[in-house]
N, C-alpha and C positions, 0 to 999 in steps of 0.2 A: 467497305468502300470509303474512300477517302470523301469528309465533305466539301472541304476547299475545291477539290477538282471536280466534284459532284455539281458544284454549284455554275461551274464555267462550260457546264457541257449542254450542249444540245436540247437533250433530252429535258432538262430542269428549264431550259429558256419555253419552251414547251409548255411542259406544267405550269412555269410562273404565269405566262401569258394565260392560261387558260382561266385560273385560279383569279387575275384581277377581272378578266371577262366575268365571269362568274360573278365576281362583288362589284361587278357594275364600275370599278376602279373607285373604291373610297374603300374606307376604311370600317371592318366591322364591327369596332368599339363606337368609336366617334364621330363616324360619316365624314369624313374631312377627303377633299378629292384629291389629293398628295398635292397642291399647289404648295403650302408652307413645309410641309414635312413628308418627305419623301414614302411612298408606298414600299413595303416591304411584302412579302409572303412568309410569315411564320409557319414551322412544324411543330404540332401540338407534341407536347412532348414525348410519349409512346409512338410515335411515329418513328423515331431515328433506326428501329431496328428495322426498319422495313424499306430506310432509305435506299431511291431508286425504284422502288417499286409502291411510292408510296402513293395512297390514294387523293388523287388531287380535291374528291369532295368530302370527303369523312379527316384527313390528317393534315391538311394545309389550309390556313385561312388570309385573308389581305388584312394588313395593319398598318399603318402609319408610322413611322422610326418612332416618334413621342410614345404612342400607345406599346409599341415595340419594348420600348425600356423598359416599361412598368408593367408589363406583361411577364418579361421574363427576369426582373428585379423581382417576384411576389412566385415564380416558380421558382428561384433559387433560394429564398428564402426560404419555401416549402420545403424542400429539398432536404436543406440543412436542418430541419426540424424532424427528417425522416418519416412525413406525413403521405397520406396519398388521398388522390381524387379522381374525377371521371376521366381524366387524361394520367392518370397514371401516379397523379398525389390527391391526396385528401386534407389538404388544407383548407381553413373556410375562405382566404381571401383568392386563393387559385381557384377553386371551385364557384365562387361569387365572377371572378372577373370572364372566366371562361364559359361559365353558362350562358352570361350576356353574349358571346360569340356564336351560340349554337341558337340562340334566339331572332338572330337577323337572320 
């Protein structure tokens, strides 16, 4: 599945809406209610194989563009170091930043 067209369909307007319902519309890192920085809906990384069928409470979480960056600046990092963690790398700073996600 394509995710650019993934993302303008239906179905993921759907999810996204579900998913900020869900976190109350802030952000699960920093609580910030997207007034300065835009709310996002991140896929934890093991998610992508399952795009489109992904589970909106176990594989997507709400984040804010800022926390957004550094979110996925600290999985590509991981990445490149060929680590793995509970999402799929085991890096210490992916597994420190993401735990905090599964804790709210």
């Amino acid at each position: 599945m394509n995710y650019n067209l993934y993302l303008k369909s239906d179905e993921w307007r759907k999810k996204r809406k579900l998913r900020l319902r869900m976190d109350k519309n802030r952000c699960r890192l920093c609580a910030h209610d997207g007034s300065k920085w835009q709310l996002e809906i991140h896929h934890c990384p093991d998610s992508y194989e399952r795009l489109g069928n992904e589970s909106v409470s176990a594989d997507l979480i709400t984040i804010c563009s800022r926390c957004h960056m550094l979110v996925t600046a600290i999985i590509r990092q991981d990445r490149k170091k060929k680590l793995r963690s509970p999402f799929g790398f085991k890096g210490k700073a992916t597994g420190s930043v993401l735990h905090l996600l599964e804790e709210k």
